[in-house]
VOGU-3710 file (C-alpha; in Angstrom, 3 decimals, decimal comma):
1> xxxxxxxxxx> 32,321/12,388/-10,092  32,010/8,582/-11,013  29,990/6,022/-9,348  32,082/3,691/-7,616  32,663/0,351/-9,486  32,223/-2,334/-6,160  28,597/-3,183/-5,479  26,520/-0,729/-3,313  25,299/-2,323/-0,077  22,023/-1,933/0,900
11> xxxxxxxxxx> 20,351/-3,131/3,665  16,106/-2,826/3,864  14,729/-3,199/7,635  10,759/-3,663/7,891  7,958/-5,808/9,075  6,176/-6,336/5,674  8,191/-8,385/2,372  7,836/-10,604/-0,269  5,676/-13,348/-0,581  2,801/-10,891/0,984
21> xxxxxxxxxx> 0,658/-9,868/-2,458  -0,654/-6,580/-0,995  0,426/-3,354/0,630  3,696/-2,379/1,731  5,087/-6,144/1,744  4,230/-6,542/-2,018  6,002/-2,638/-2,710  9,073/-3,802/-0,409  9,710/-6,932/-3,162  9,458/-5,804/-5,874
31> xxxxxxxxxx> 11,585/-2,763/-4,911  14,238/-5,016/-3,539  14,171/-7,708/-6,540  14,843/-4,451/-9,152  17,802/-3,352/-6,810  19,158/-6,686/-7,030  18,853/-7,093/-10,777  20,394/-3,906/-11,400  23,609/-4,900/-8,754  22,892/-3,716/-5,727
41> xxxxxxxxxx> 23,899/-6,104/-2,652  20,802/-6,356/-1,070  20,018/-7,739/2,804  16,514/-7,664/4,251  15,720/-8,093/8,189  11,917/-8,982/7,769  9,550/-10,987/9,368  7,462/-14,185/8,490  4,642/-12,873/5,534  1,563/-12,505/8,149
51> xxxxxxxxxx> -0,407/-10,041/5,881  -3,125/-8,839/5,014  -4,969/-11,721/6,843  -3,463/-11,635/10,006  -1,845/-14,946/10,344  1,358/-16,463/9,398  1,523/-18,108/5,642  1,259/-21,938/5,252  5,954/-22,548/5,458  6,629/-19,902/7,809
61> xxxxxxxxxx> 7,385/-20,027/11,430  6,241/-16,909/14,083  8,777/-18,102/16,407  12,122/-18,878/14,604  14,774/-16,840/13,017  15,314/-17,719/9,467  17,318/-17,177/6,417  16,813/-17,352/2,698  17,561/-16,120/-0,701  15,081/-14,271/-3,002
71> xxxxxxxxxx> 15,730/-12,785/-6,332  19,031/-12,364/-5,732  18,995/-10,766/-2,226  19,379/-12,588/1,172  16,312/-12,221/3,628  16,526/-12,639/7,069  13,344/-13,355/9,019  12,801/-12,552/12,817  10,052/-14,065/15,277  7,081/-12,008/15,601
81> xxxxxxxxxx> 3,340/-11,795/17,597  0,046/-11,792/15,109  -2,987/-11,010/16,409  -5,962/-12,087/14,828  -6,866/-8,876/14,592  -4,199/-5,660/14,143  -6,089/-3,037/16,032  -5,106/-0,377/18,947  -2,820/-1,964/22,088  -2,443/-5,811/19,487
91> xxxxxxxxxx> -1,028/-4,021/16,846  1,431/-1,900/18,690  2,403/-4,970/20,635  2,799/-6,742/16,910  5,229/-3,684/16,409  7,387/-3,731/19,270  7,544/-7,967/19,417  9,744/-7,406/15,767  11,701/-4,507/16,415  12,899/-6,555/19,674
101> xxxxxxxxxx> 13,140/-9,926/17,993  14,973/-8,071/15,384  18,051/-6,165/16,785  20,658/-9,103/17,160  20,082/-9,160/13,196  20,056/-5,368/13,107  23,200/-5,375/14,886  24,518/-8,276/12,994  23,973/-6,390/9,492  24,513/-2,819/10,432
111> xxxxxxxxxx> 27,820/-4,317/11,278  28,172/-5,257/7,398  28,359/-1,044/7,328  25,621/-0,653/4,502  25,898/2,452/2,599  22,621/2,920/3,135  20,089/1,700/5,714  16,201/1,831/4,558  13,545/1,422/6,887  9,973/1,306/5,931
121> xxxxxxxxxx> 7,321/2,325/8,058  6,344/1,996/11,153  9,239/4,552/12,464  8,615/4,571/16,332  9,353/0,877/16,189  11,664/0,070/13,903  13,664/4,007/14,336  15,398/3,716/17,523  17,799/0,919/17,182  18,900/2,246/13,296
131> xxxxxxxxxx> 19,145/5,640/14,133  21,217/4,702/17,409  23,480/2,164/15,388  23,760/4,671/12,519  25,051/7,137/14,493  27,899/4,665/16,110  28,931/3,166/12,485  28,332/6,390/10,566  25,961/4,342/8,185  23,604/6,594/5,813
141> xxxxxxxxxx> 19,807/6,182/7,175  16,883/6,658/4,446  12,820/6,686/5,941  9,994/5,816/3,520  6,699/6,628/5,055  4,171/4,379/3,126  1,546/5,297/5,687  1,520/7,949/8,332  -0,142/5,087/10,743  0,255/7,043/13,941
151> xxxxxxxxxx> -1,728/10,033/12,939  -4,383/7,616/11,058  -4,493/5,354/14,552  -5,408/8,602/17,012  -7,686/10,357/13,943  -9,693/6,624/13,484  -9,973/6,035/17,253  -7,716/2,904/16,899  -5,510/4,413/19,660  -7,597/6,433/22,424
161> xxxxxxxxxx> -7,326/10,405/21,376  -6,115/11,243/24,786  -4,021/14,585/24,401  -0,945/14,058/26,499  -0,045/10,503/24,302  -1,290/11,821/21,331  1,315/14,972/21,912  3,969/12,223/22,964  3,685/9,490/20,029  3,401/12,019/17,752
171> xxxxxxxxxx> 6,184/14,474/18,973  8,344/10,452/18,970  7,517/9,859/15,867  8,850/13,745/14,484  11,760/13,172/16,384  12,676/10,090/15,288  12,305/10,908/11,971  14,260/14,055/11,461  16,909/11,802/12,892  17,421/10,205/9,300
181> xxxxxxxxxx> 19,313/11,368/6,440  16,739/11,126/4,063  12,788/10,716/4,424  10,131/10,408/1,483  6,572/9,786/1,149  4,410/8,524/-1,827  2,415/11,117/-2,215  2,812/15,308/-2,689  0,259/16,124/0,337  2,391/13,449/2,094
191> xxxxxxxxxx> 5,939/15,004/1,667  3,959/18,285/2,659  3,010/16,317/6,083  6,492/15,437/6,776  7,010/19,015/6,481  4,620/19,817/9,341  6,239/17,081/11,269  9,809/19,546/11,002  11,860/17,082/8,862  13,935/19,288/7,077
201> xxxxxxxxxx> 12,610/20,190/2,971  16,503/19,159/1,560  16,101/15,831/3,447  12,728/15,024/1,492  11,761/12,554/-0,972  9,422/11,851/-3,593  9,358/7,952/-3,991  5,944/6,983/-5,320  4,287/3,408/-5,709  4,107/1,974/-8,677
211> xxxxxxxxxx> 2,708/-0,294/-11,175  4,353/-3,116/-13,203  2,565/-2,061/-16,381  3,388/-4,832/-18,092  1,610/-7,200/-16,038  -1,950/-4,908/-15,577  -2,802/-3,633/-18,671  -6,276/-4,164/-20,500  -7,311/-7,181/-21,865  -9,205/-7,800/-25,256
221> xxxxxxxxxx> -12,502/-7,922/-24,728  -13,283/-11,310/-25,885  -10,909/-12,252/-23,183  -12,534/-10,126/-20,631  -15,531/-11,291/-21,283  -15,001/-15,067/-20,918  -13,689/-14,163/-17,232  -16,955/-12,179/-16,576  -18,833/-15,234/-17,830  -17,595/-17,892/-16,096
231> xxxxxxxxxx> -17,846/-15,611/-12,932  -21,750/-15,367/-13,778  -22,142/-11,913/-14,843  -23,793/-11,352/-18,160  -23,519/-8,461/-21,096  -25,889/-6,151/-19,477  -24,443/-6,538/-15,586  -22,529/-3,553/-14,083  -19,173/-5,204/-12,230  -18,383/-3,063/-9,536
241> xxxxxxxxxx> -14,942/-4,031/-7,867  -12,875/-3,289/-4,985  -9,950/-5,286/-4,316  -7,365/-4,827/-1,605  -7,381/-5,032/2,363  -10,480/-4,891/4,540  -8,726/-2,967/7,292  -10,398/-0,626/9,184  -9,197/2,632/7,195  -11,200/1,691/4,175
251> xxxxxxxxxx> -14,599/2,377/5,284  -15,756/-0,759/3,396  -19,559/-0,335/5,107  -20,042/2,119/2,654  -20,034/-0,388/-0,173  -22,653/-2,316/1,614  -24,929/0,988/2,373  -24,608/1,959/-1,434  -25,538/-1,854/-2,390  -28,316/-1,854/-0,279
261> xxxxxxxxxx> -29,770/1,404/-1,914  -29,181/-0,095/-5,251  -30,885/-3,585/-4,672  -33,680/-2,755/-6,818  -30,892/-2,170/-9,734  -30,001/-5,834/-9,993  -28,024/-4,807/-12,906  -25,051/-3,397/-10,991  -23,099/-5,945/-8,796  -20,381/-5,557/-6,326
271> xxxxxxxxxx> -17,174/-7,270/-5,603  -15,142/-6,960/-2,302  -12,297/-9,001/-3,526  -9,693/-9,359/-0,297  -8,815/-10,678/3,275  -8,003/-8,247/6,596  -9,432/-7,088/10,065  -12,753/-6,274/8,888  -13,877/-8,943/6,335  -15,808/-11,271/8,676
281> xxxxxxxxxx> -17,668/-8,019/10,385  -18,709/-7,088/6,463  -19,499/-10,538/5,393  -21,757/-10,641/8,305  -23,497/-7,568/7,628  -24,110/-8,545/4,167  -25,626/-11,510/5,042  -27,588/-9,571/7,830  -28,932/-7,302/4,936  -29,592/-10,158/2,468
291> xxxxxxxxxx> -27,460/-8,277/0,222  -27,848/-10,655/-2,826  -25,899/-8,074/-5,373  -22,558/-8,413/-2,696  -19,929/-11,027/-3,816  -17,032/-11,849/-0,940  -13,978/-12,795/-3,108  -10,199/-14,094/-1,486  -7,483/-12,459/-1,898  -5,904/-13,701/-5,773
301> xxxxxxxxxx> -3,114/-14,389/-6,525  -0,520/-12,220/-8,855  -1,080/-14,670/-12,159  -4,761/-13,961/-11,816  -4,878/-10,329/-10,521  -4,720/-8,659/-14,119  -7,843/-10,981/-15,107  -9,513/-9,546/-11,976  -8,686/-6,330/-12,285  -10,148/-6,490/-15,958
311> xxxxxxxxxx> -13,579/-8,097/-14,990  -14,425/-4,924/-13,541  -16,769/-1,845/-15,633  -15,707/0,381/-12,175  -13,392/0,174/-9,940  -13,864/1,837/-6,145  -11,118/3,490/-3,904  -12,727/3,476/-0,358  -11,214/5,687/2,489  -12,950/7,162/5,608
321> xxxxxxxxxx> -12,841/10,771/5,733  -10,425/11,221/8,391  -7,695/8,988/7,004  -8,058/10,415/3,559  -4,981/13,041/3,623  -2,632/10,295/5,654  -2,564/7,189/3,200  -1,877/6,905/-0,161  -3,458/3,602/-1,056  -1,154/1,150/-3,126
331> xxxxxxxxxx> -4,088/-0,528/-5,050  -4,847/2,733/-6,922  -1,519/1,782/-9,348  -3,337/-1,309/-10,524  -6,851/0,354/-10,815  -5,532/3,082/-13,230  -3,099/0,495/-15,429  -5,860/-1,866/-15,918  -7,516/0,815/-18,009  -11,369/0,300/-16,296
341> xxxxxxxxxx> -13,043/3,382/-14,963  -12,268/4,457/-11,254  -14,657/5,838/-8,305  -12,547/7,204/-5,248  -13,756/8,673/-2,066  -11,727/11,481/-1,364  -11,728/14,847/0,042  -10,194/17,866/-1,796  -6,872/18,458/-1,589  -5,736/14,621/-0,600
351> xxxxxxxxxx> -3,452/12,786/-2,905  -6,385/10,622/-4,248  -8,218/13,233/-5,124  -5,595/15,132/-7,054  -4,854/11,989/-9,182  -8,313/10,924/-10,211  -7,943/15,408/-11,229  -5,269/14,930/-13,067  -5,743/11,521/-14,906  -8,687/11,986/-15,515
361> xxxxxxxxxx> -10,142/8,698/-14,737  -13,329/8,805/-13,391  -15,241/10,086/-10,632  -14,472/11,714/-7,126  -17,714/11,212/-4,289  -17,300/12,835/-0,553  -15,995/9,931/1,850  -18,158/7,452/3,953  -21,114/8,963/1,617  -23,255/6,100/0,079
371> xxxxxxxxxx> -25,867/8,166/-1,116  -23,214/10,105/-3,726  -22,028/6,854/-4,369  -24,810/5,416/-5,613  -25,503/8,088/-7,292  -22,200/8,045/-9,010  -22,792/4,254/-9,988  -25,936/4,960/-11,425  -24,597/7,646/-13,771  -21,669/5,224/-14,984
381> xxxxxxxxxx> -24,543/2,435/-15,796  -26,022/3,254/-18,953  -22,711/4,921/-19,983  -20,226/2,983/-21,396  -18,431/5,329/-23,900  -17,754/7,273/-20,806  -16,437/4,576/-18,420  -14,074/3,494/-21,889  -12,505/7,166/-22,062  -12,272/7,342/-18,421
391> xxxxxxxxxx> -10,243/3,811/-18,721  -8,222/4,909/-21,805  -7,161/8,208/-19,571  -6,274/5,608/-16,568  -4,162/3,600/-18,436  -2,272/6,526/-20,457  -1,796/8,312/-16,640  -0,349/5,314/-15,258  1,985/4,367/-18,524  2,914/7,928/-18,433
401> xxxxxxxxxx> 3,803/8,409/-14,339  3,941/4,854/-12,793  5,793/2,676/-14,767  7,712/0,010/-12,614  11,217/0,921/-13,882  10,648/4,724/-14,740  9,525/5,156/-10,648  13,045/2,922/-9,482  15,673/4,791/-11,916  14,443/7,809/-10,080
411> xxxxxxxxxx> 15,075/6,041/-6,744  18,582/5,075/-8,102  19,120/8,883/-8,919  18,368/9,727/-5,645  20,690/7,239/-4,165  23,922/9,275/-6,229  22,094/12,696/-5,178  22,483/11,519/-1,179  25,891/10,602/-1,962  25,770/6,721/-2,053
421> xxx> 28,207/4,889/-4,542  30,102/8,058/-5,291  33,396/8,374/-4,902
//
């Protein structure tokens, strides 16, 4: 069978796009700029970039519906609620206020008969209206579940555990999505989840994050070392990073426990590098400790992130313990193709923990555990022909398994395998 020679149309429905530098938002971008570079027809129902701090950016409006073009594809944006902070009742609220602001345009494009509709996380929102529509027009639905956020919400205590809507949202959310064609996940423990949740194994999905290796990849280290110096840190210093969003499924205060238990050390140094929920809450407790080794960095921007990512001698994956098995974090792609030595908190059996196995790239410390952690940081410090293997494993693990282009010609062979653009 041959692929059929007009344009396949393709139509991506979620909260979180391009210009937004981290998370999903960033993924959804660059996914979408790739599709339309290699000729897809690409339309996007989106809403105003809000994240990760929380608040609309600088040229967008929360309250209008507007249109634009961006590498190639035509984004429409709907009117949406931010709350200053995106936590329990707020953020489902945030949810709900775009999937209602958005169904005129979801109407409008489903209309346009995609050959396949792809909606990105959060399903009990966004689901309803495509599955509904899809079912009318006979338009192919695909799922990707970045995060499972409604069993991290209940198991973090962002929504209240109470049994009978626990048993509700979640049996919603398992409804809704064995309702779609396809569903995939980032992560193998993640398309075992879905499992649990009774979508169907031929409907399932590997579709990983990845890493635009040709962006973050190590630096010389007479180039690496100018950065370090005119950030203040000298030969000897220990640059401990993490970079990403200060949400409240990082368990950040563990950086701050470990730095406090290694202020005699002043040697090793950390970096929360970021915006989100949580940020104010950590700077304040910081300041509370007189934590002098602590640096509070914003968020940078892409042209400076490989520079940043570079600076560091370790980098740190934080999650809390109970969110460790549901979310696959994003910046992990950028820690391993940087080539620097990596420290995640995770429990056995998690995604994290079976790529920091297999790549070989550093460490592995229980979650929420500061005591391991410094530990672990104290091991690295007088060890530097370790933390360079450990960074020349990262960097071969990521070249090897999550290359930008090598992770989206698999997505474009899964698009023929579920039938779309075949004749």
């Amino acid at each position: 069978m041959a692929r059929s020679s007009r344009q396949i149309k393709l139509l991506l429905y979620s909260i979180n796009f391009a210009p937004e530098l981290t998370g999903i938002g960033k993924y959804n971008g660059e996914m979408v700029r790739w599709l339309a570079e290699h000729g897809y027809d690409v339309r996007v129902v989106t809403a105003p970039p809000y994240y990760p701090h929380w608040k609309v950016q600088e040229g967008y409006s929360a309250y209008r519906y507007t249109a634009e073009e961006w590498n190639g594809a035509k984004v429409w944006r709907c009117p949406v609620w931010v709350p200053k902070s995106g936590s329990g009742i707020k953020r489902l609220l945030h949810l709900f206020s775009f999937a209602v602001s958005s169904i005129p345009l979801l109407i409008r494009h489903m209309l346009w008969r995609p050959d396949v509709c792809l909606v990105v996380e959060p399903p009990i929102a966004l689901s309803p209206m495509v599955v509904a529509l899809a079912a009318i027009l006979k338009v192919k639905t695909w799922l990707h579940v970045q995060d499972f956020e409604v069993d991290a919400a209940f198991e973090l205590g962002i929504l209240p555990n109470h049994k009978g809507l626990n048993s509700f949202i979640v049996g919603l959310e398992g409804w809704l999505m064995r309702r779609f064609n396809t569903v995939s996940s980032i992560s193998e423990p993640m398309t075992q989840r879905l499992l649990k949740k009774g979508v169907s194994q031929s409907k399932i999905r590997l579709f990983p994050n990845w890493v635009d290796i040709s962006a973050i990849h190590p630096l010389p280290e007479s180039v690496r070392n100018k950065y370090r110096q005119e950030m203040g840190y000298r030969d000897g210093d220990l640059v401990v990073l993490y970079s990403g969003n200060m949400g409240e499924k990082q368990g950040l205060e563990t950086v701050l426990d470990t730095a406090e238990r290694l202020r005699s050390m002043p040697n090793i140094t950390f970096i929360l590098c970021g915006d989100g929920v949580a940020k104010k809450k950590l700077e304040e407790k910081a300041r509370t400790k007189q934590l002098t080794n602590v640096r509070f960095l914003s968020l940078q921007p892409a042209e400076k992130l490989n520079e940043l990512l570079n600076m560091a001698d370790v980098h740190l994956l934080m999650q809390k313990r109970n969110a460790s098995d549901l979310v696959m974090p994003s910046k992990l792609t950028g820690m391993l193709a940087s080539g620097r030595a990596v420290i995640a908190m995770a429990e056995e059996s998690t995604a994290v923990y079976t790529v920091i196995q297999q790549s070989r790239a550093g460490m592995l410390v229980p979650p929420e555990d500061a005591d391991k952690l410094a530990e672990a940081l104290v091991s690295l410090a007088d060890r530097a022909d370790d933390r360079k293997l450990c960074g020349t494993h990262a960097r071969e693990y990521a070249v090897a398994h999550l290359g930008y282009n090598s992770v989206m010609s698999k997505f474009q062979q899964t698009m023929i395998e579920i039938g779309v653009g075949i004749k």
